[in-house]
C-alpha positions in Angstrom: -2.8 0.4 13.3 -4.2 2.6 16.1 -1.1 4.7 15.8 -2.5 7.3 13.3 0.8 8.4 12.4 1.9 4.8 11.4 -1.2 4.0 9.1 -0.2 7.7 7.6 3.3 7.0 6.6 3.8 5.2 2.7 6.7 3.1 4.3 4.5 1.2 6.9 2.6 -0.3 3.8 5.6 -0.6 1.7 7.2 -2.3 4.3 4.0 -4.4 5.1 3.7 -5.7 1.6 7.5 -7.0 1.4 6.4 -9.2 3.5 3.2 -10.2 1.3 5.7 -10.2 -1.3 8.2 -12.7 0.7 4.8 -15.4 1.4 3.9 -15.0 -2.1 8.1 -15.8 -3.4 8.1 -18.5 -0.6 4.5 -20.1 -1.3 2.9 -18.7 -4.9 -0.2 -17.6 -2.1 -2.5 -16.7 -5.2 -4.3 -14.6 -2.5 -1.4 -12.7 -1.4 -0.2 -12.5 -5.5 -4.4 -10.7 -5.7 -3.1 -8.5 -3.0 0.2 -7.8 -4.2 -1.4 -7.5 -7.7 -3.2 -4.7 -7.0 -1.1 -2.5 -4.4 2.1 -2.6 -7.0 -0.7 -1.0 -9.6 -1.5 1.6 -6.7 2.3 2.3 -5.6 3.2 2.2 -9.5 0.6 5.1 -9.9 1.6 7.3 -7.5 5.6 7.1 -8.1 7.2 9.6 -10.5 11.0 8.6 -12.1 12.5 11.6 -14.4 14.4 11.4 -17.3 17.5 12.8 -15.0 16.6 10.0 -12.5 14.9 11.9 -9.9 12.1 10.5 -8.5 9.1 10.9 -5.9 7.5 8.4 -3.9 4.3 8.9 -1.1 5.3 10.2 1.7 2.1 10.9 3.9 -1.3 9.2 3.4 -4.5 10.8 4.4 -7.5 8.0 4.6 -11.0 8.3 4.6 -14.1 6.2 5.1 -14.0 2.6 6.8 -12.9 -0.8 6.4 -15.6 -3.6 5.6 -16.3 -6.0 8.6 -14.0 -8.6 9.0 -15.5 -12.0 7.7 -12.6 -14.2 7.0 -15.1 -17.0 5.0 -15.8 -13.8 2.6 -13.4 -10.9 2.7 -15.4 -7.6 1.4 -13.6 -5.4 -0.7 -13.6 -2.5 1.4 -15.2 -0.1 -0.9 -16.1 2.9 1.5 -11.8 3.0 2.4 -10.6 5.5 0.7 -6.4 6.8 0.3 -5.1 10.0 -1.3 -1.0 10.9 -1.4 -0.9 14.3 0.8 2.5 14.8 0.0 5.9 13.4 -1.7 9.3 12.3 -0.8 12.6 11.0 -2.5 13.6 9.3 0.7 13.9 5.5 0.4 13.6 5.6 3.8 
């Protein structure tokens, strides 16, 4: 994550949360379904399928702010991160 090109690219949290995904198919984790939950409704939001089945998906990320302080007993909701979509691609990668 202190790779600032990694935590940029959409496919490094796509292919983070398959494996949320995977623990929540394996285990019904109602923590990782919460995070899964809500990161589909993000994706979902930023993902465009045309009529003549085109479609755009993040490319690049651009985040701002910072991450909460780790407590593991009570996980904060990181409210000062912020991420915007700096630009689009149709490659699955």
């Amino acid at each position: 994550y202190h790779d600032p090109p990694s935590n940029q690219w959409f496919g490094f949290q796509a292919w983070s949360m398959e494996r949320v995904a995977e623990l929540y198919q394996q285990t019904g984790n109602a923590k990782a379904k919460t995070v899964l939950d809500k990161w589909v409704k993000w994706a979902l939001s930023k993902t465009t399928f045309n009529p003549d089945g085109t479609y755009r998906i993040p490319s690049t990320l651009q985040w701002s702010g910072q991450p909460d302080t780790w407590n593991a007993s009570s996980p904060g909701a990181n409210s000062g991160l912020h991420v915007t979509v700096a630009d689009y691609t149709n490659d699955v990668g």
